[in-house]
C-alpha positions in Angstrom: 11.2 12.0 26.0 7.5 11.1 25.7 5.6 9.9 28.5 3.2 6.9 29.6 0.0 8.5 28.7 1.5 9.5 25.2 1.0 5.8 24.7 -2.1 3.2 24.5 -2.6 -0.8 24.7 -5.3 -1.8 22.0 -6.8 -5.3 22.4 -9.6 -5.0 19.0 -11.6 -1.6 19.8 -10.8 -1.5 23.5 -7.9 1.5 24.4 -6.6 1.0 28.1 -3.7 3.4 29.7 -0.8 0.5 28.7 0.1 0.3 32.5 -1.0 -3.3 34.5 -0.3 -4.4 37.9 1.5 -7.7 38.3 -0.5 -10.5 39.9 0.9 -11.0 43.7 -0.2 -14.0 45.8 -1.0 -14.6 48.2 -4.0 -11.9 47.5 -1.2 -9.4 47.8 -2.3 -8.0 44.6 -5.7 -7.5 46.4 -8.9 -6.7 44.6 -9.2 -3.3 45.8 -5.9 -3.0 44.2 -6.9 -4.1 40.4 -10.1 -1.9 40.9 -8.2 0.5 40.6 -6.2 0.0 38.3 -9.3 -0.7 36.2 -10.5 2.4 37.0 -8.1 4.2 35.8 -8.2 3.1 32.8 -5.6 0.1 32.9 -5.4 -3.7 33.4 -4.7 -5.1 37.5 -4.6 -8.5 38.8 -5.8 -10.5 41.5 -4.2 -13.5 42.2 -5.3 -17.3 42.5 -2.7 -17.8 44.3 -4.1 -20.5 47.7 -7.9 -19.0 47.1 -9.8 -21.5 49.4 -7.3 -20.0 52.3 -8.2 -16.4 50.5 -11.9 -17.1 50.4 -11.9 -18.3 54.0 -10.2 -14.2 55.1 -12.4 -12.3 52.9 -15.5 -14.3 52.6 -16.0 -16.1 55.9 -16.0 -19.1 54.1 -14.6 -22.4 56.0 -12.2 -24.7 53.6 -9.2 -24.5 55.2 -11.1 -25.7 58.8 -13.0 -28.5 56.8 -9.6 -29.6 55.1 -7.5 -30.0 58.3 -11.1 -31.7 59.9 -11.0 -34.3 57.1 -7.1 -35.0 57.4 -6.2 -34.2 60.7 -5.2 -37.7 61.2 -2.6 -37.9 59.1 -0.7 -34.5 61.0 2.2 -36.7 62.1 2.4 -38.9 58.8 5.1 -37.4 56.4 3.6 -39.2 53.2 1.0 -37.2 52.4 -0.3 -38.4 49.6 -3.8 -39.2 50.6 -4.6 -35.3 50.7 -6.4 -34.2 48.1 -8.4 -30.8 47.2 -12.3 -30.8 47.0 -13.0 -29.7 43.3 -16.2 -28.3 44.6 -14.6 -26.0 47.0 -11.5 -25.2 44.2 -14.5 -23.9 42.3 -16.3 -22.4 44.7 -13.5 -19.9 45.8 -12.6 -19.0 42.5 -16.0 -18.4 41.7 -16.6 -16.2 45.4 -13.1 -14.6 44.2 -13.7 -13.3 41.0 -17.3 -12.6 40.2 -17.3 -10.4 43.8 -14.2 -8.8 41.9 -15.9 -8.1 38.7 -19.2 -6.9 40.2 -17.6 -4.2 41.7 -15.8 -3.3 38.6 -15.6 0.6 37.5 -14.5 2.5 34.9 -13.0 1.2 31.5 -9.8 -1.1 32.1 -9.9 -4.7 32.9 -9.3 -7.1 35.6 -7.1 -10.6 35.4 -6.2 -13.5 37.3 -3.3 -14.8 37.5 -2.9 -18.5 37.2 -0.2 -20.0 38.8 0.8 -23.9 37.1 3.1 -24.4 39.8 0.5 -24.5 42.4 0.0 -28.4 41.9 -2.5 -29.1 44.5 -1.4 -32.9 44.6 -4.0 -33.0 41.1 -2.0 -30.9 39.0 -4.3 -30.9 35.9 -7.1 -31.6 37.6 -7.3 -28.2 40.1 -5.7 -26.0 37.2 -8.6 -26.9 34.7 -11.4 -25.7 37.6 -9.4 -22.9 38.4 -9.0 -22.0 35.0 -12.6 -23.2 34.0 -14.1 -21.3 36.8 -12.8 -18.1 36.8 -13.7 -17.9 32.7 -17.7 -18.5 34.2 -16.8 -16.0 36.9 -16.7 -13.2 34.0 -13.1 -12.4 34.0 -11.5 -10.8 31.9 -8.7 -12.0 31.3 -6.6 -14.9 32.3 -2.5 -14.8 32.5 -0.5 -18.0 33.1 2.3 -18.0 34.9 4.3 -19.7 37.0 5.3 -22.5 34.6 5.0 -23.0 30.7 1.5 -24.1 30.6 2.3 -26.3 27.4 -0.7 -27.5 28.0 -3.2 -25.2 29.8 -5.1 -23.9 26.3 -6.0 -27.3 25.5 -7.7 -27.6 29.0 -10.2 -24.8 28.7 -10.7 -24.9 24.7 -13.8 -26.1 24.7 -15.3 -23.2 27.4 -17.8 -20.7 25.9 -15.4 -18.0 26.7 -12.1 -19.2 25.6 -12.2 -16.8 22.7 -13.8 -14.2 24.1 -11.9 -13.5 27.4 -8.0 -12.4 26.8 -5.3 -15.2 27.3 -2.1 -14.2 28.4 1.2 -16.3 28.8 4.5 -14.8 31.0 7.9 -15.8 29.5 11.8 -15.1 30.5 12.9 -15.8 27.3 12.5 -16.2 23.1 13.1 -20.3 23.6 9.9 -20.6 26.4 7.6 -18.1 23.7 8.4 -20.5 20.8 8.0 -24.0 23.2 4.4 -22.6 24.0 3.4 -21.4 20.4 4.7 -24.5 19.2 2.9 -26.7 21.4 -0.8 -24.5 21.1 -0.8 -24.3 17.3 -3.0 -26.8 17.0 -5.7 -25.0 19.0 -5.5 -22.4 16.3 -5.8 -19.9 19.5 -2.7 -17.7 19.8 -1.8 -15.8 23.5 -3.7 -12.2 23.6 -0.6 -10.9 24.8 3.2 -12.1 26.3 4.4 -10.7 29.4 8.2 -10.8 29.3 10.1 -10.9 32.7 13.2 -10.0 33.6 15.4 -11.0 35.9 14.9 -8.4 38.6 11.1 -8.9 39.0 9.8 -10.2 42.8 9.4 -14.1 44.0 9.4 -16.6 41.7 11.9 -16.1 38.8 12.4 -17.9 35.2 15.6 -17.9 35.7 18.5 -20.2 37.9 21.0 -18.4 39.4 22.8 -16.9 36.9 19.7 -14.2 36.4 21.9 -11.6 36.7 23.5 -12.8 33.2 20.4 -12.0 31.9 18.4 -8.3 31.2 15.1 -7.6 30.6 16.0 -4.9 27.2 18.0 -7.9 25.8 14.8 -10.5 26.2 12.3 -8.1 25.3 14.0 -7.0 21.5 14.9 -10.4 21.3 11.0 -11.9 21.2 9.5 -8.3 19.5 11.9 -8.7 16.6 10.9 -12.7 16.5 7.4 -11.7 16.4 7.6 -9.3 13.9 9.8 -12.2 11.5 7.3 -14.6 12.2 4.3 -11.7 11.0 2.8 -12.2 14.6 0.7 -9.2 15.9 1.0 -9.8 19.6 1.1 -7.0 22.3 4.6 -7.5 24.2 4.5 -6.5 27.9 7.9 -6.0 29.5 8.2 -6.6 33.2 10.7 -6.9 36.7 12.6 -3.7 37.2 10.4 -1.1 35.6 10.6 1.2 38.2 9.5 4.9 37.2 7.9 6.4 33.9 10.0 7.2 32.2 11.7 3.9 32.2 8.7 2.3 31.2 8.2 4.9 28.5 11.3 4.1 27.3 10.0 0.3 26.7 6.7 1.6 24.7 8.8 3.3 22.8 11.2 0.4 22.2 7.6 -1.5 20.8 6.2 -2.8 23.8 2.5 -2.3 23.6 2.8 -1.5 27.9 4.4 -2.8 31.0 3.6 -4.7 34.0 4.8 -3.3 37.2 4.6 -4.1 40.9 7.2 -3.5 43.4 5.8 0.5 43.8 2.3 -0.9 44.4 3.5 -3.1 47.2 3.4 0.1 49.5 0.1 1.2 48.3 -2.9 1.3 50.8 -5.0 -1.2 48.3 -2.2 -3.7 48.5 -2.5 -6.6 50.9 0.7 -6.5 52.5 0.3 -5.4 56.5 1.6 -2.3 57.5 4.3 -3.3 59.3 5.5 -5.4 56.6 5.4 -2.4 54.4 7.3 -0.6 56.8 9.8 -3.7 56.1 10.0 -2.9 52.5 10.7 0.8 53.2 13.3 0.2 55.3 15.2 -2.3 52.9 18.6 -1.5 51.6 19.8 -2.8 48.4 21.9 -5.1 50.5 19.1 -6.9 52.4 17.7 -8.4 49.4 18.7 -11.8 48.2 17.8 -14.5 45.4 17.7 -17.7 47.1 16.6 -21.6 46.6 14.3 -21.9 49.6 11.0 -22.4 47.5 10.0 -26.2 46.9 9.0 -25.2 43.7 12.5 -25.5 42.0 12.6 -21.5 40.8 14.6 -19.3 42.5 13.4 -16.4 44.9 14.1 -13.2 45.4 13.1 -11.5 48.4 14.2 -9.6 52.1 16.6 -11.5 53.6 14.8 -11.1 56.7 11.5 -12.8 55.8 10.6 -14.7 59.2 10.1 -17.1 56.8 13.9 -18.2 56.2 15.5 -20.6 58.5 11.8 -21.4 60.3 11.3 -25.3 60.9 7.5 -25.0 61.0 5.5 -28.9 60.5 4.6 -28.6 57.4 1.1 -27.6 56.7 0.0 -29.6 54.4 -3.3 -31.4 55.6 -4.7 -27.0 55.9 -3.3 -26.4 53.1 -1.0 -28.6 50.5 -0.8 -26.3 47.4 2.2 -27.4 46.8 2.3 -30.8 46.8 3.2 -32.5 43.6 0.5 -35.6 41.7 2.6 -38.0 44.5 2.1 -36.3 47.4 5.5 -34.5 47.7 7.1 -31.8 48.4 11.1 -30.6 49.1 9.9 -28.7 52.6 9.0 -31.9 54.2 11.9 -33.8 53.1 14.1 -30.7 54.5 12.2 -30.6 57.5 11.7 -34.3 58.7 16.1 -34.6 57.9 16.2 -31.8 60.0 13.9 -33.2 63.0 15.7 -36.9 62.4 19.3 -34.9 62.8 17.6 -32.6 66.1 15.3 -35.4 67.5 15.8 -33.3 71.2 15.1 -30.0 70.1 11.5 -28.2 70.9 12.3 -25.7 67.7 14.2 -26.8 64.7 15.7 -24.5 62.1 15.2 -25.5 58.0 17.3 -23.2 55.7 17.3 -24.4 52.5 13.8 -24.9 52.0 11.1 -23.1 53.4 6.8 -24.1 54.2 5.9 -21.4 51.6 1.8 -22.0 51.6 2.1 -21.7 55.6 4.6 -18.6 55.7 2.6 -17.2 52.2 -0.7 -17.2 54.1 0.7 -15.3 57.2 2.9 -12.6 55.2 6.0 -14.1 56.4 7.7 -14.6 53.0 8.8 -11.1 52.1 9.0 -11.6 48.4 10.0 -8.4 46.7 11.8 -6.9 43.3 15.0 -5.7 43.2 14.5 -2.1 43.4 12.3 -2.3 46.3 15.4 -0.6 48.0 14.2 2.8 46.1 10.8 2.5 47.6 11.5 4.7 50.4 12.6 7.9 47.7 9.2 7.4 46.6 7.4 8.8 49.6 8.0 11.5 52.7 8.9 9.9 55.9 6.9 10.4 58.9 7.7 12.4 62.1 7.7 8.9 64.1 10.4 7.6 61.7 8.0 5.5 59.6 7.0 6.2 55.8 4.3 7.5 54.2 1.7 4.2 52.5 0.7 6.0 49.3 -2.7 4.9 47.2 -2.7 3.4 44.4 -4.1 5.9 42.1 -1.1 8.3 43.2 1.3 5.6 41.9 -0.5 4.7 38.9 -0.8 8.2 37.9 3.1 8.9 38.4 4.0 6.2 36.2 1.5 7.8 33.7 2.3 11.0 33.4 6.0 11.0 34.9 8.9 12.4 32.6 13.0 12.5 33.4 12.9 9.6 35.6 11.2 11.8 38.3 9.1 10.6 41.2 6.6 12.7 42.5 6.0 12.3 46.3 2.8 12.0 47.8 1.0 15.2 49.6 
């Protein structure tokens, strides 16, 4: 069986190791993390995932404080519909985010963002076209849109300098949402650079309801390379959610896929964002602790630990800090949840919410263990310590396993 490295992505002239990192938010998928996958010769992504909160962290800027300043009076209010973004400051952490990313870019692979439609920001199209608009003037490489079909996120940014210069990538769970976004972007005469296709057992948000486990990533994948190949459409495929060693990702490149995105085995890598404790958390996980749920107020189901601090916490909502959620009304399904729970508990100091959860509030503090399917197998992937925790790997040790891997073997760290 031939290998990863036996393999290459070609966008034009430019050859890249055909492995990329998934974008994780909340800067999860850090930008230490896509350095080095960069570096190595593949493609990694940072998030935009709640980047005025990410800006504030990593470079002391002050939105989130200014935000909660200029609404603090409407904390108690559950309409919040007079809480709005400042563009300037949308722009201004995109901008911070990725040009610090791309100065400190080495070797020959590329860096993305990943765009995320479903973070509506109470101005849906409005904070989507800076984010988009700005991170294209930042220098990035590449853009992928996720989180939503983004019918209409090419006609946003066609008229920037760089919309035909920087790669433009769409994620899809299935042939029907590839052919409602070609469809709808013919006109812009600007087809995607490449399709990430996600299965069913990838981490957090799925594009799926829950009957993803009727559903397989080899099935969707064949299904949209053989419609791009009737339709005489040379466009790389990228299989994702469940890829787990390298072989089985040889095994897609093989199939046609020009590479795969992976994650879950970077979650436990030293560049990742996660906390160490919370790392320790995925290690531990049995295949039994991890669940697909409805607690996001997105709509899309979740997958993630079932013990995520996050599930069953009847936090305020936390809108007037942070409010990426919030819908061009106002609204969102976690304050609904939580002011029926308050009306039902009007006595109690500490409510409980479980079947929606504060995701920007629990997001920011790593309290939303979102995870893949396999992260069960995490802990055969590394040597566990005399003290009874397990070994954090880097990055490049991961990377390189997937590349050069055969037999579905896992090589452990030193």
């Amino acid at each position: 069986m031939k290998r990863v490295d036996d393999f290459r992505l070609h966008f034009g002239k430019q050859e890249l190791v055909p492995i990329m990192i998934g974008g994780m938010g909340v800067d999860i998928s850090t930008a230490e993390l896509a350095l080095e996958a960069a570096r190595l010769g593949g493609i990694g992504h940072i998030s935009d995932a709640m980047l005025p909160t990410v800006s504030d962290r990593r470079y002391d800027t002050d939105f989130v404080k200014v935000k909660l300043t200029q609404y603090k009076y409407n904390l108690e209010n559950s309409d919040k519909a007079a809480i709005k973004f400042d563009l300037g400051q949308v722009a201004e952490s995109t901008r911070l985010h990725v040009a610090n990313t791309m100065a400190a870019k080495r070797g020959s692979g590329m860096i993305f963002v990943n765009v995320m439609e479903k973070l509506t920001m109470n101005a849906p199209r409005e904070t989507l076209k800076v984010r988009l608009d700005e991170a294209l003037s930042a220098g990035i490489d590449g853009i992928t849109l996720a989180a939503g079909l983004h019918l209409g996120s090419f006609a946003m940014i066609e008229d920037h300098p760089r919309f035909r210069d920087a790669k433009l990538g769409i994620i899809v769970s299935s042939l029907r949402a590839l052919q409602l976004f070609l469809r709808k972007n013919s006109r812009s005469n600007r087809l995607p650079d490449y399709i990430v296709v996600e299965g069913p057992l990838a981490g957090g948000h799925l594009g799926f309801g829950m009957d993803w486990a009727q559903y397989d990533l080899l099935t969707i994948t064949k299904e949209v390379l053989d419609y791009l190949k009737a339709e005489k459409l040379d466009i790389p495929v990228i299989p994702a959610g469940g890829i787990f060693t390298g072989s089985d990702a040889a095994g897609f490149l093989e199939l046609g896929a020009a590479a795969v995105q992976v994650a879950t085995r970077f979650t436990v890598a030293k560049e990742c964002g996660l906390p160490g404790d919370v790392q320790q958390e995925y290690f531990k996980a049995s295949e039994s602790d991890i669940e697909v749920n409805g607690v996001s107020p997105t709509g899309y189901p979740m997958r993630m630990l079932k013990n995520s601090p996050a599930i069953g916490s009847g936090i305020r909502p936390g809108c007037e800090s942070y409010g990426y959620l919030l819908d061009a009304n106002g609204k969102c399904s976690y304050i609904d949840s939580y002011n029926r729970e308050v009306e039902l508990h009007p006595d109690d100091k500490k409510i409980q919410v479980f079947d929606k959860t504060c995701l920007c509030t629990h997001m920011r503090n790593f309290k939303l263990w979102t995870c893949g399917q396999y992260t069960y197998r995490l802990k055969d992937t590394t040597r566990k310590l005399e003290d009874g925790s397990y070994q954090v790997l880097s990055a490049e040790h991961v990377f390189k396993d997937y590349q050069f891997s055969t037999d579905n073997k896992i090589a452990l760290p030193e």
